[in-house]
MARTOR-836456 format. One line per 3 residues: number of its first residue (from 1); for each residue x negated, y negated, z of C-alpha. Coordinates in steps of 0.05 Angstrom, whole numbers. Layout:
<rs>
NUM) X:Y:Z  ...
</rs>
This chain:
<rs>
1) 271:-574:-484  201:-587:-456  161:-638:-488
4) 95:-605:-470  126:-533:-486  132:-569:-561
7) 54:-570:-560  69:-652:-570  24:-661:-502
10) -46:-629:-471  -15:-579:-419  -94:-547:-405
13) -89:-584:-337  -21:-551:-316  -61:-489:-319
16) -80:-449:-264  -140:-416:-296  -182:-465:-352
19) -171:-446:-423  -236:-434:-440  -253:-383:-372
22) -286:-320:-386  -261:-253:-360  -311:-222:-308
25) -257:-159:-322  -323:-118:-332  -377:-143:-288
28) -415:-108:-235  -370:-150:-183  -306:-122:-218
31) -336:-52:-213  -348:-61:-142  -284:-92:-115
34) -248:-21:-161  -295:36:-136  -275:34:-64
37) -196:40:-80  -216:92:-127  -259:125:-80
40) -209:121:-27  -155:149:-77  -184:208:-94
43) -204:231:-17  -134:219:-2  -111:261:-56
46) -163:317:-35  -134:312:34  -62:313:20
49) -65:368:-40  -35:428:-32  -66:489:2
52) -109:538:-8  -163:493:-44  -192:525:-110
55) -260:511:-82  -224:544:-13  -277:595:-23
58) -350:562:-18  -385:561:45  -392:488:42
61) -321:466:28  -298:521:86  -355:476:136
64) -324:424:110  -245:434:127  -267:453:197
67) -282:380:206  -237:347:159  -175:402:184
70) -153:368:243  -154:303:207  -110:324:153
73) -55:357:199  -50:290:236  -42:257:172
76) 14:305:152  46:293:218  42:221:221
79) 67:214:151  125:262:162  138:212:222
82) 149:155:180  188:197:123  241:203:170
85) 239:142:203  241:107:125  308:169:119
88) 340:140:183  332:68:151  373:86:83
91) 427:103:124  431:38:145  458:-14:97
94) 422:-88:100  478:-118:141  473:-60:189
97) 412:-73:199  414:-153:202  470:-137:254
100) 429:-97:300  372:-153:291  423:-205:308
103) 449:-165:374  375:-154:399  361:-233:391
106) 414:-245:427  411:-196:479  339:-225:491
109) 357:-291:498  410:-276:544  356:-245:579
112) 302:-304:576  364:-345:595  371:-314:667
</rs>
């Protein structure tokens, strides 16, 4: 067993943060570093929520999808893009894959070599 895990030794300088640190958990830079995930969150979620809207009715929000429309359906096409490329990856086993890695490198180096 370890001496200092037997409290027998100081073990404050093994630390990576000092004992006696105070949590800036709940300061204004805290607050700023989370609101632009958050903010970022939720506008995705707006964006990829199911159709029609409930506030599909307003003028506004209707102004608004004619701008924000053409983004959205790239999104959705570009993300059902790499949902079947990630489908046509599970097939694959890891060795599969390290195979086909293995017979590219060398192809290229044979390659390189002439």
């Amino acid at each position: 067993m370890n001496i200092a895990a037997l409290g027998l030794l100081p073990w404050d300088s093994y630390l990576p943060v000092p004992y006696d640190a105070r949590s800036k958990l709940f300061g204004i830079d805290a607050l700023s570093k989370l609101l632009l995930p958050v903010l970022g969150g939720a506008a995705l979620a707006i964006l990829l929520s199911p159709w029609p809207h409930p506030l599909g009715s307003s003028a506004a929000w209707k102004a608004l999808m004619r701008v924000v429309g053409p983004l959205r359906r790239g999104c959705l096409r570009f993300g059902s893009l790499i949902e079947r490329g990630d489908e046509v990856l599970r097939q694959w086993s890891a060795a599969g894959i390290s195979l086909l890695l293995v017979s590219l490198l060398l192809a290229a180096s044979m390659l390189a070599a002439n």
